[in-house]
C-alpha positions as CSV (number, residue, x, y, z in Angstrom):
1,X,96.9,92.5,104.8
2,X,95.7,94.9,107.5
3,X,97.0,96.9,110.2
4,X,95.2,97.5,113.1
5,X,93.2,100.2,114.1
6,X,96.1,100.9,117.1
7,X,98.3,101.4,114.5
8,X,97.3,103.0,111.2
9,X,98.8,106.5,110.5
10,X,102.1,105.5,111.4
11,X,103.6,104.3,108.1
12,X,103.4,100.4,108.8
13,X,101.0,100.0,105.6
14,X,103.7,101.7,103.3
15,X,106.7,99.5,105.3
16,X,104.7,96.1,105.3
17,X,103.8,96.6,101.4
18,X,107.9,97.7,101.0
19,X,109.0,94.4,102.4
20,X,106.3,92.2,100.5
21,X,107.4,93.6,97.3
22,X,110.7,93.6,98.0
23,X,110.4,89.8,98.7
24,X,108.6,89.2,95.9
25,X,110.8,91.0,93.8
26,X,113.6,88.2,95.0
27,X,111.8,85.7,92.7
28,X,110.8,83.5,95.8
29,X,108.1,82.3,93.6
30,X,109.2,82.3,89.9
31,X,110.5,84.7,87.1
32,X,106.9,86.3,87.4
33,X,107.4,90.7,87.3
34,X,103.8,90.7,87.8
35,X,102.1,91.4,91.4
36,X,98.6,91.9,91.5
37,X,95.7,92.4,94.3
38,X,92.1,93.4,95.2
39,X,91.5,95.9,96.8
40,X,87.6,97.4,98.2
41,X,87.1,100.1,96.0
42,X,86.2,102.3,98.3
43,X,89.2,102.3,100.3
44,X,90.5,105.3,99.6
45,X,93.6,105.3,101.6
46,X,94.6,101.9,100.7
47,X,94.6,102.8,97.0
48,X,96.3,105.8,97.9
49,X,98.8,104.0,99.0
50,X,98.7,101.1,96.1
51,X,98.7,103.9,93.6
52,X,102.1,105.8,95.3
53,X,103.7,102.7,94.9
54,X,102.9,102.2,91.4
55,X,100.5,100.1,91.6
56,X,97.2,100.6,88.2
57,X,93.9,99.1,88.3
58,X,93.7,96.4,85.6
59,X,89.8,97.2,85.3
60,X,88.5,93.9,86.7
61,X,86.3,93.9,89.1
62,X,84.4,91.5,91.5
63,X,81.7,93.0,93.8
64,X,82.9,95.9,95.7
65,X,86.7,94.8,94.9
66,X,88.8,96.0,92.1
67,X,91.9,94.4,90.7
68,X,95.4,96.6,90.6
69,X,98.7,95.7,89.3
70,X,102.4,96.6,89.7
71,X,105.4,95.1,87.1
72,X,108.5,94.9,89.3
C-alpha cells in the first residue's frame, strides 16, 4: 500500500492501515490473529507508523525488506 506523494503528511497512511486491520480483524479470511508484512527497511516513516500500531519485526529479512508482525 502507498499513498501518493499529493497526499502523505495528512494521516491517510495511519487511516488506510486502521481500516485494513480493522477488516482483517473481522476474520474475513479465517480465525488467523496474525497479520504480517514487509516493509523496505529503510523506510523510516513507514515503520514509524507500523511500530505505533503495534506492529514488531519478526527478524526475517529478504533483500532490503524486513518482515513485521502485529497479533490482533
Amino acid at each position: 500500500m502507498m499513498i501518493d506523494i499529493a497526499y502523505q503528511h495528512q494521516g491517510f497512511g495511519e487511516l488506510a492501515l486502521r481500516k485494513c486491520l480493522d477488516y482483517i480483524a473481522s476474520k474475513p479470511f479465517g480465525q488467523s490473529n496474525k497479520v504480517a508484512l514487509t516493509c523496505n527497511k529503510d523506510n523510516s516513516i513507514a515503520l514509524h507508523l507500523y511500530y505505533k500500531f503495534g506492529f514488531r519485526e519478526t527478524g526475517n529479512e529478504d533483500e532490503n525488506e524486513i518482515e513485521l508482525a502485529l497479533l490482533l
